[in-house]
VODO-480766 format. One record per residue (C-alpha): residue in one letter; x, y, z. Coordinates in pm, whole numbers, padded with zeros to 5 digits, always signed. Layout:
N
aXYZ...
// end
This chain:
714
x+01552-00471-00614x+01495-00282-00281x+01765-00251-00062x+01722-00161+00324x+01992-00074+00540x+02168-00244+00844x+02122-00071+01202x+02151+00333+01161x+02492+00423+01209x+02544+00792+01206x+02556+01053+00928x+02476+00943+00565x+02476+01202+00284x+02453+01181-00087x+02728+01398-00198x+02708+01289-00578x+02368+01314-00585x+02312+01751-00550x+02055+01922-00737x+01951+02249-00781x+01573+02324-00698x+01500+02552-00962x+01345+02892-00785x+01032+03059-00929x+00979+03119-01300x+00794+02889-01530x+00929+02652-01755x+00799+02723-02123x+00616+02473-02321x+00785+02366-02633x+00558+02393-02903x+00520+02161-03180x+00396+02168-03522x+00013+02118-03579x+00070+01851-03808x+00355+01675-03498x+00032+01707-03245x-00210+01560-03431x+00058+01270-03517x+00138+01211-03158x-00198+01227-03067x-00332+00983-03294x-00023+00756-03239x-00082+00768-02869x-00376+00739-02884x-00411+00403-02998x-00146+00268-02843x-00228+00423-02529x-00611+00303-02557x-00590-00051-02665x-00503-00210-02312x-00769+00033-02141x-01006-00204-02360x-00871-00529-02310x-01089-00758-02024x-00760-00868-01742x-00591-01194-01866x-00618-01087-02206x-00280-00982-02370x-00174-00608-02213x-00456-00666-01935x-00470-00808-01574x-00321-01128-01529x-00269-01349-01273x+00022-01232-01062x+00394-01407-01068x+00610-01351-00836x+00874-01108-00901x+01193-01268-01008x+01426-01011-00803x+01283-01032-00485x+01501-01218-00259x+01326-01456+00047x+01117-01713-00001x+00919-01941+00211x+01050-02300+00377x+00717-02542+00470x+00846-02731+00806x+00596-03036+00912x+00599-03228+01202x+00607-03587+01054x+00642-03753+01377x+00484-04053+01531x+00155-03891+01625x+00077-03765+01291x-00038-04124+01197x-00300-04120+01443x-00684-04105+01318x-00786-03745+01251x-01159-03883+01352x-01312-03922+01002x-01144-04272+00918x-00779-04055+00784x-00506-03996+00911x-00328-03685+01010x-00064-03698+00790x-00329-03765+00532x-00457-03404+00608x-00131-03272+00577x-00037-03395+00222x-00392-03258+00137x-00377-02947+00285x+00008-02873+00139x-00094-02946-00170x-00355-02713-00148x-00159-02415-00024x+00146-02432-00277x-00113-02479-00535x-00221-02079-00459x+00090-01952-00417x+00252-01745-00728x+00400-01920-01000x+00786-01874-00949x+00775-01795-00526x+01057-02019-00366x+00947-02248-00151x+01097-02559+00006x+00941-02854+00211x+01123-02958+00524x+01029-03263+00721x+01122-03351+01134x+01072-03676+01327x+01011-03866+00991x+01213-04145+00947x+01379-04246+01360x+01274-04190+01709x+01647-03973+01718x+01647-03624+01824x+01839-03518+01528x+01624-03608+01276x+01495-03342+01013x+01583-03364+00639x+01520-03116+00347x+01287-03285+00137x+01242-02972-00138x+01494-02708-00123x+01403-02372-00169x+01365-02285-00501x+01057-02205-00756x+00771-02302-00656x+00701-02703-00774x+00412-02828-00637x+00419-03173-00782x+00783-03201-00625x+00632-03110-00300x+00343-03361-00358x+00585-03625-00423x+00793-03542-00109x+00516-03577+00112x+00376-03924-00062x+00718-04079+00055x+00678-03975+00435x+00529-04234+00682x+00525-04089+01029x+00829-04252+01246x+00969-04066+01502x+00971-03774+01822x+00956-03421+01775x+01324-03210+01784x+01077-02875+01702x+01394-02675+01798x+01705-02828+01536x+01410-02852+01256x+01397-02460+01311x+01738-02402+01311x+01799-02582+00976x+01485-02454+00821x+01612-02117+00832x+01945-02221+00706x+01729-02382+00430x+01600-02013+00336x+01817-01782+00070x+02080-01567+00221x+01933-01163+00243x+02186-00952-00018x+02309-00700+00198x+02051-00415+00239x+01803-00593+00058x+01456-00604+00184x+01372-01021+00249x+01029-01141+00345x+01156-01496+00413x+00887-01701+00602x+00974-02047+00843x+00577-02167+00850x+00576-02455+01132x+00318-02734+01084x+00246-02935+01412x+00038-03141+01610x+00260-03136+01963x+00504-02975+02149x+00859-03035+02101x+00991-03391+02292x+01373-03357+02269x+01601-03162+02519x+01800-02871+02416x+01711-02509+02416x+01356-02450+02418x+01187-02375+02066x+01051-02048+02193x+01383-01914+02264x+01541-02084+01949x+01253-01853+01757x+01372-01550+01910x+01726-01572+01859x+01646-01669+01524x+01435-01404+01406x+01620-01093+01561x+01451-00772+01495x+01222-00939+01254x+01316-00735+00916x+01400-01041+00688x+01251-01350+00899x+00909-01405+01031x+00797-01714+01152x+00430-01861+01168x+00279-02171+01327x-00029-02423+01255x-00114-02634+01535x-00310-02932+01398x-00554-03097+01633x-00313-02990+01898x-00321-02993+02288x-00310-02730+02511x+00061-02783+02615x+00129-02799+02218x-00085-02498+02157x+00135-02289+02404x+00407-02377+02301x+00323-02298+01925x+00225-01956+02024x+00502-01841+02199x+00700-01989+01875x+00505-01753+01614x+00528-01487+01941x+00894-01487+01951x+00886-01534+01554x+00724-01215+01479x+00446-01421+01325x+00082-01576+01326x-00077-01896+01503x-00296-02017+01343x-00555-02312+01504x-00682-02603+01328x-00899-02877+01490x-00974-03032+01129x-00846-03094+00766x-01054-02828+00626x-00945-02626+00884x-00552-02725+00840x-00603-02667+00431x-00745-02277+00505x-00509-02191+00728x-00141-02275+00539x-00308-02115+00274x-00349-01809+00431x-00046-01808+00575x+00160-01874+00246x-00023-01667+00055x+00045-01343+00291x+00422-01422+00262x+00411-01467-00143x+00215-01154-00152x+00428-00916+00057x+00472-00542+00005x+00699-00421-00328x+00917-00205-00226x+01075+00030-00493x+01367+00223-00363x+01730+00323-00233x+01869+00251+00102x+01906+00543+00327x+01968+00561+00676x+01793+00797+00857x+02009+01019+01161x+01890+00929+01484x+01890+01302+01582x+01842+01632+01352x+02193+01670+01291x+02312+01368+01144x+01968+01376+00909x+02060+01240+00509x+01946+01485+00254x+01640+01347+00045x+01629+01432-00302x+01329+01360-00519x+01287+00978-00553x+01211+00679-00322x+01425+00532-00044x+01429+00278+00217x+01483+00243+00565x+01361+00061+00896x+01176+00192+01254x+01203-00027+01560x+00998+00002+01867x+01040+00404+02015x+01322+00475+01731x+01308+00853+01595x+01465+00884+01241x+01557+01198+01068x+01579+01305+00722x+01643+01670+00581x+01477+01776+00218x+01620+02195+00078x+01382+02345-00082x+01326+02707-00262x+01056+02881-00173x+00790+02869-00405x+00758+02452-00472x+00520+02255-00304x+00693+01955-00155x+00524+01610+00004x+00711+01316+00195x+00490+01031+00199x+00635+00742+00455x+00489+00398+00438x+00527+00102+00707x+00532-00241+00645x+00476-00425+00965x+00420-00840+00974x+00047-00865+00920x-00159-00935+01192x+00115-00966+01444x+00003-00804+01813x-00020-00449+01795x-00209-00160+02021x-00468+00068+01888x-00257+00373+01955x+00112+00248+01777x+00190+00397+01462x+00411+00671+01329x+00397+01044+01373x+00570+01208+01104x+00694+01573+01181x+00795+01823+00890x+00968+02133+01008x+01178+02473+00877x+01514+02438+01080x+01702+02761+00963x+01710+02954+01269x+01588+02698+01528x+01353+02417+01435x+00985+02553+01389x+00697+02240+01315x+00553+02332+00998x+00342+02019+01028x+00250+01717+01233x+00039+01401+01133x-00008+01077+01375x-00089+00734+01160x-00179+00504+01412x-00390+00157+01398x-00697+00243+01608x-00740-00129+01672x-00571-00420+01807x-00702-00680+01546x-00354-00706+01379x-00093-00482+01201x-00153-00392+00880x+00038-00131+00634x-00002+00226+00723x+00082+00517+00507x+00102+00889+00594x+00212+01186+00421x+00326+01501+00524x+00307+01839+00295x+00477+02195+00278x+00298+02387+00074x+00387+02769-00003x+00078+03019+00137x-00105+03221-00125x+00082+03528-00025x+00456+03402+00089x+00446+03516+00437x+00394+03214+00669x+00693+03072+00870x+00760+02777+00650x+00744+02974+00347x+01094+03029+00323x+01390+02861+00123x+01592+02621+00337x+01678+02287+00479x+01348+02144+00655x+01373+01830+00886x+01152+01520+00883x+01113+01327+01162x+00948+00981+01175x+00892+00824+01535x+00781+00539+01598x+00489+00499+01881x+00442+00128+02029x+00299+00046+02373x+00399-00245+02597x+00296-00609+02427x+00320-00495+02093x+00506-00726+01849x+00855-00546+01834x+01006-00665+01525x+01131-00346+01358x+00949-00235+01052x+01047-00131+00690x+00987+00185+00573x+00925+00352+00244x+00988+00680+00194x+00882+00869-00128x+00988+01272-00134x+00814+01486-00439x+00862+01862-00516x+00592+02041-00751x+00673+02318-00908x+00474+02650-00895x+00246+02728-01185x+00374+02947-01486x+00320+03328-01351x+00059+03353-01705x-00180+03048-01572x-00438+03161-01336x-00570+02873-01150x-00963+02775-01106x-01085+02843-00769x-01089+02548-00525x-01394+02259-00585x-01534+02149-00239x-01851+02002-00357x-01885+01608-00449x-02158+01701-00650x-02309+01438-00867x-02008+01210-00776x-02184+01215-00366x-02260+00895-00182x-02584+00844-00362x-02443+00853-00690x-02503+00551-00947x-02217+00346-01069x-02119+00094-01315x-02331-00249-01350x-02100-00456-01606x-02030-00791-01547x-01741-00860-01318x-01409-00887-01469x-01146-01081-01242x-00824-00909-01106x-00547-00911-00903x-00481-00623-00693x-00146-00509-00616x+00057-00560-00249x+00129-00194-00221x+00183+00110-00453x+00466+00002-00672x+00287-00242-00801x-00106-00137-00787x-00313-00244-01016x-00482-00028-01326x-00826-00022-01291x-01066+00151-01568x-01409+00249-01488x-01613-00026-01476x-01671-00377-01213x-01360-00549-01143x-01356-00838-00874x-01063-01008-00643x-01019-01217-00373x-00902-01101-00055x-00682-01243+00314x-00699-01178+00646x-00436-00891+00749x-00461-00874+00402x-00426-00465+00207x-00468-00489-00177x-00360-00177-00390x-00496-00054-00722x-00444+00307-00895x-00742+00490-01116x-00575+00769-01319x-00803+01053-01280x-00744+01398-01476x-00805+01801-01385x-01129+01878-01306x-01261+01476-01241x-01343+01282-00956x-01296+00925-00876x-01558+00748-00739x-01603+00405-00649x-01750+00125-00368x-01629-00170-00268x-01912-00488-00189x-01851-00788+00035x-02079-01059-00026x-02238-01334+00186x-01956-01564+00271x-01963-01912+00416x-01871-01857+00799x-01745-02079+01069x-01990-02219+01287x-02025-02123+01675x-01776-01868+01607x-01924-01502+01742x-01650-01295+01613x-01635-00952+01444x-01409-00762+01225x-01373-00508+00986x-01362-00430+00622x-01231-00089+00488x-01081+00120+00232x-00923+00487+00179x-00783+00649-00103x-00434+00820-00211x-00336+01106-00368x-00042+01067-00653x+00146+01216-00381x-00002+00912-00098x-00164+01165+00092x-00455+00962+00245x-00789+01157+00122x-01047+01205+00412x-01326+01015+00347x-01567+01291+00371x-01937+01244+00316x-01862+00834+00272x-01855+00549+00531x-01524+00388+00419x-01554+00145+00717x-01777-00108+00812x-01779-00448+01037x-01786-00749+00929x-01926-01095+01001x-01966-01291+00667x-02268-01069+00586x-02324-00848+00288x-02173-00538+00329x-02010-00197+00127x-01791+00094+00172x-01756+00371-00056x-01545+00631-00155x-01514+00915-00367x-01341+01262-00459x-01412+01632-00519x-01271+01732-00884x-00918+01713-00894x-00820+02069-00870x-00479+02306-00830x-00609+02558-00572x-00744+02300-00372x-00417+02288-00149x-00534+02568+00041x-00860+02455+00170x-00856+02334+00560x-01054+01976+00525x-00882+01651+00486x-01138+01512+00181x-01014+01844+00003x-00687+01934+00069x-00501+01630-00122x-00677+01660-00446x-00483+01866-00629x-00269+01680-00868x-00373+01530-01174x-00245+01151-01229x-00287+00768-01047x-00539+00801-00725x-00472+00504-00539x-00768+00225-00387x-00635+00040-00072x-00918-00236+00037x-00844-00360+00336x-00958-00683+00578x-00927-00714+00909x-00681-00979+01069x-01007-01102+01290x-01139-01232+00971x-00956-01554+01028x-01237-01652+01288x-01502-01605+01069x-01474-01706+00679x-01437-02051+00640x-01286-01981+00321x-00892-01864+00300x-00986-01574+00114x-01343-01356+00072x-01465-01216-00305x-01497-00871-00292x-01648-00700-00607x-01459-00302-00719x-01710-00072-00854x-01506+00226-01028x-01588+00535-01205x-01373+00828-01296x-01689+01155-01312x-01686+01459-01526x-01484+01523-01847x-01081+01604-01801x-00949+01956-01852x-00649+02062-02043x-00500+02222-01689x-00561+02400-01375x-00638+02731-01559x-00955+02888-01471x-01052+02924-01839x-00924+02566-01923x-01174+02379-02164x-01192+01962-02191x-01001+01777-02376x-01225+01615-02575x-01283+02007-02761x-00960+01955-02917x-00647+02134-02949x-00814+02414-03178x-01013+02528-02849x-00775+02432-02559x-00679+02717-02307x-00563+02689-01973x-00190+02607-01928x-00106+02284-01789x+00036+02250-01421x+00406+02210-01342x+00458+01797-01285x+00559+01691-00934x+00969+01574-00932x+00948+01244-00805x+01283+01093-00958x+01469+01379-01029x+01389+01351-01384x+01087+01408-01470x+01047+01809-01575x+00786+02080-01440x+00530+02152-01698x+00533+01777-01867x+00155+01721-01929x+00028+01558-01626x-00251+01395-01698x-00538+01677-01725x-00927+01626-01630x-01236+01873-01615x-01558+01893-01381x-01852+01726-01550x-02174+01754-01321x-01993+01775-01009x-02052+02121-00894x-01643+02149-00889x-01704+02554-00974x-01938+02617-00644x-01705+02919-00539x-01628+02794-00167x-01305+02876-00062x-01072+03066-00199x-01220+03277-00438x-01200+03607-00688x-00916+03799-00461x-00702+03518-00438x-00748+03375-00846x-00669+03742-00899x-00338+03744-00706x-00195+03443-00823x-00295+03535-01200x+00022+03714-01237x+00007+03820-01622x-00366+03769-01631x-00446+03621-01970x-00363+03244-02019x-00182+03127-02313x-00250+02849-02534x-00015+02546-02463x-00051+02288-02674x+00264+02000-02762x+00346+01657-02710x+00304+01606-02349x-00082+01729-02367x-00163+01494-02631x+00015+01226-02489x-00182+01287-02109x-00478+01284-02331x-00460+01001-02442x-00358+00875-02138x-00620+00979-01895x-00940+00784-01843x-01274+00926-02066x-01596+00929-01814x-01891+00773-02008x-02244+00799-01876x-02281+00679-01513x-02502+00310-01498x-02701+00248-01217x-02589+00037-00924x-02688-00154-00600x-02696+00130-00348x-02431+00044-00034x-02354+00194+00288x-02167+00524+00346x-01995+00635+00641x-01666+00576+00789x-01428+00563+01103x-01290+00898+01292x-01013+01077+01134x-00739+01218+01254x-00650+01573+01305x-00302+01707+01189x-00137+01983+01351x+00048+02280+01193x+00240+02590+01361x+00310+02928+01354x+00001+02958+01101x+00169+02718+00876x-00042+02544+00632x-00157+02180+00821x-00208+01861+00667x-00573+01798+00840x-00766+01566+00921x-00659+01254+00733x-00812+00909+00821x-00511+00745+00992x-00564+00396+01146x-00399+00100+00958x-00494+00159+00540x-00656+00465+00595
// end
């Protein structure tokens, strides 16, 4: 379970937690017998291979997604049932006819197992105390709910304000410094009629700083005083209004709106507070952790390293989606060498660059050692991160939850000499062709805990407003990824005029964002067909010290990560709660057996292999340097074009020349594990192109993190 902490208060350090950053040398390769190789490659092999085969919702494959049984929250229905609601909707029905449909059809979509509870106001006497718990809060029963609502025969007047109040009692307790995404979605067709503190206020006291509690509203057919009043309810709520003049309508919306609080972000970690100046910063180890950001807040954290490792802190927010948010909020995340005084190492700004609607935004921050170990944040030490939190006035100001990841890579052994930097796409460009299977359906993930496995070929999902889904492509030394996204022609609302956006960007295994380069990984949208695409260069080690952002990232073997993203806007246009999108995914060129510069693919066996395998990024403290990553090799990408940082430098950081042959258990088992690139299959072209990118900003001739596509997903 995750586990957040309460407000910051002072220093927090993990005394039985020390480790020792191992300085310099390599770590030697065990090496086993032939006949143990060929075992464990066999053996992994097939066991390793059979769910890469199997179509999702066979056994081992994509299934439809349950909700996690440790994740505390849960989601409390609360519907006016008062008086009005047996008026005609217009079609011969009444509203509380619409309701019961519409219900039905939202708990219907949510994940088996999510809690959710039905709670009814103004039902059963004109009294301004009248609300009752029809379903508590528990898994998911949608017959029970049915049955609730068959019973209820609108009665009564409308105490919005005490149906609040109890509906958040109704809601799980939060387990201290757990992360909760508990939801209070308020169904109405009026504004409250009972004295008392107004429900707008009620809302804000309720939801605080908005960590665990977010509260959305439906007005049904609603008036204009009733629609205000609504608003400033899911306002004060840190949450969404949502409008619906109709049934149909009604049904869409509490769909959407359930849906998006079943399908909240995983969050894999350990609660940390971060020092609110650079003093009282908690030392990261490898591993995750979690925190929270409010509106203006600076926290600190401090990370020692040696100085030879390469070391990334990747920070993730999770704000309410689609609540009010300015183009320019964000984070700006700020590594920096603090033994003498603090010198900025470097800088990157992750900001929105819209105000549809929040969505998640990831950014990642690097320090990686220069060629020849003379820059200013070359040196062993305690560096400082520092994550501040930009918002401008009228932004929602619930504080967010943040997810911090820290990994340190080990240098290569001084006996591998690494291939020179790839900066071409090569065959892997824009124009290249990609799979035409059938569709197979899938779930994507809610963030990068839980991101789906995709294999080359056409996978398809289904995809919200506000909505970010996550999937992860394991792609070896020496390959690209490659893929598009396609949005097809969806039904639209009529006389509705409005525009949004559809995008994606991919991760590195460290969640670097990769520049999008040569593609257009952002279009608009209106209902129409549309595509954005994406690739990689080849996945290679010296690639870390080239200056552009589509580069610099790919440099680690292991899980890329696909975000596709749709803009909160969307909610004025489909007139379905969720748009098809269709995945097209390819993983180009054969994988290598390492970084070397005379490494040879895989697939010539371990007879012919050369090229030492990299040293294995510590994410969790336990995994060692030098453990097989996955390994990959160029195919027709032009990876070997000789930009960058050529002869001179391969000879410097060749050390003992020669490479030796490594060849054990963790090679075989990353081979078996990594993705084999068949022949690419012709596809519909799509669009390239993309939005501007950011620019990152290093000091003191430190190596910056450049460039990276920053606004929401990117």
């Amino acid at each position: 379970m995750g586990a957040i902490p309460g407000t910051p208060t002072g220093h927090h350090t993990r005394g039985d937690r020390s480790r020792t950053v191992r300085r310099g040398g390599a770590r030697s390769a065990r090496r086993p017998t032939a006949a143990l190789t060929a075992l464990t490659v066999v053996a992994g092999a097939l066991l390793t291979a059979i769910p890469a085969f199997l179509p999702p919702g066979a056994p081992g494959g994509a299934t439809a997604r349950a909700a996690p049984a440790d994740i505390p929250g849960g989601l409390i229905l609360v519907l006016d049932a008062s008086g009005s609601m047996a008026e005609d909707d217009g079609t011969g029905t009444t509203r509380m006819d619409d309701a019961r449909e519409a219900l039905g059809t939202a708990v219907d979509a949510l994940p088996e197992g999510y809690p959710t509870g039905l709670r009814l106001y103004g039902s059963e006497n004109s009294d301004c105390t009248d609300t009752r718990l029809a379903q508590p809060v528990e898994p998911v029963d949608p017959e029970a709910i049915r049955d609730a609502l068959g019973s209820v025969g609108p009665t009564g007047n409308t105490p919005t304000s005490l149906a609040l109040e109890r509906a958040v009692e109704d809601l799980p307790e939060v387990p201290h410094g757990a992360i909760a995404r508990r939801t209070v979605l308020l169904i109405s067709d009026g504004e409250s009629n009972c004295d008392g503190e107004p429900p707008c206020e009620v809302a804000e006291r309720l939801a605080g700083d908005g960590v665990d509690l977010r509260i959305d509203t439906v007005g049904f057919r609603i008036g204009e005083e009733g629609r205000a009043e609504l608003e400033c309810i899911a306002e004060a709520g840190h949450g969404t209004y949502y409008d619906a003049p109709d049934g149909e309508a009604l049904g869409r919306e509490l769909e959407r709106a359930a849906r998006l609080s079943a399908d909240g972000y995983r969050f894999e970690g350990e609660e940390v507070n971060g020092g609110a100046d650079a003093a009282s910063a908690p030392t990261l180890e490898p591993g995750g952790y979690l925190d929270r950001i409010g509106p203006g807040e600076t926290r600190w954290y401090a990370v020692d390293l040696d100085d030879v490792s390469t070391a990334d802190v990747a920070v993730t927010a999770v704000p309410h989606p689609g609540v009010a948010v300015h183009r320019r909020d964000g984070l700006l995340l700020t590594l920096s060498e603090s033994s003498d005084k603090l010198r900025r190492c470097v800088r990157q700004d992750v900001r929105f660059g819209d105000d549809e609607g929040a969505m998640i935004l990831t950014g990642a921050v690097s320090r990686v050692p220069s060629p020849n170990g003379n820059a200013t944040c070359d040196t062993a030490g305690r560096y400082l991160l520092s994550v501040e939190r930009e918002s401008e006035e009228g932004s929602d100001g619930a504080h967010w939850p943040i997810e911090l990841r820290v990994a340190v890579e080990e240098p290569l052994p001084d006996d591998v000499r690494p291939a020179a930097s790839a900066t071409s796409y090569g065959a892997a460009g824009p124009d290249s062709p990609l799979p035409t299977d059938e569709p197979v359906d899938i779930e994507g993930g809610t963030g990068f805990n839980d991101a789906v496995e995709l294999a080359p070929g056409v996978h398809r999902d289904r995809l919200l407003p506000a909505q970010t889904r996550f999937y992860r492509v394991p792609v070896g030394w020496g390959q690209q990824l490659r893929y598009r996204v396609e949005f097809g022609n969806e039904p639209t609302l009529e006389e509705r005029s409005a525009s949004s956006w559809v995008r994606t960007v991919a991760y590195a295994p460290h969640r670097a964002p990769i520049g999008r380069g040569d593609f257009r990984a952002e279009r608009p949208y209106r209902g129409e067909e549309s595509a954005v695409d994406m690739g990689t260069v080849p996945v290679t080690w010296t690639n870390r010290y080239e200056s552009s952002a589509a580069v610099t990232p790919v440099r680690s073997p292991g899980d890329h990560y696909i975000a596709v993203s749709l803009g909160p806007g969307a909610t004025e246009i489909a007139r379905n709660a969720a748009i098809g999108v269709v995945l097209r995914v390819d993983v180009v060129g054969e994988e290598l057996t390492g970084p070397g510069h005379d490494a040879v693919p895989v697939s010539a066996g371990e007879g012919d292999a050369s090229g030492a395998e990299g040293e294995g990024e510590r994410d969790d403290g336990e995994r060692d340097a030098g453990n097989g990553d996955d390994s990959a090799a160029p195919g027709e990408s032009g990876a070997a074009d000789g930009a960058g940082w050529g002869a001179p430098l391969m000879a410097a950081l060749g050390g003992a020349g020669a490479v030796l042959l490594i060849a054990g258990v963790a090679f075989a088992v990353a081979r078996a594990r990594a993705p084999r690139a068949g022949p690419a299959r012709p596809a519909p072209t799509g669009a390239a192109g993309g939005p501007n990118t950011g620019a990152d900003t290093g000091a003191n001739g430190d190596t910056p993190n450049n460039g990276y596509d920053t606004r929401g997903d990117r």
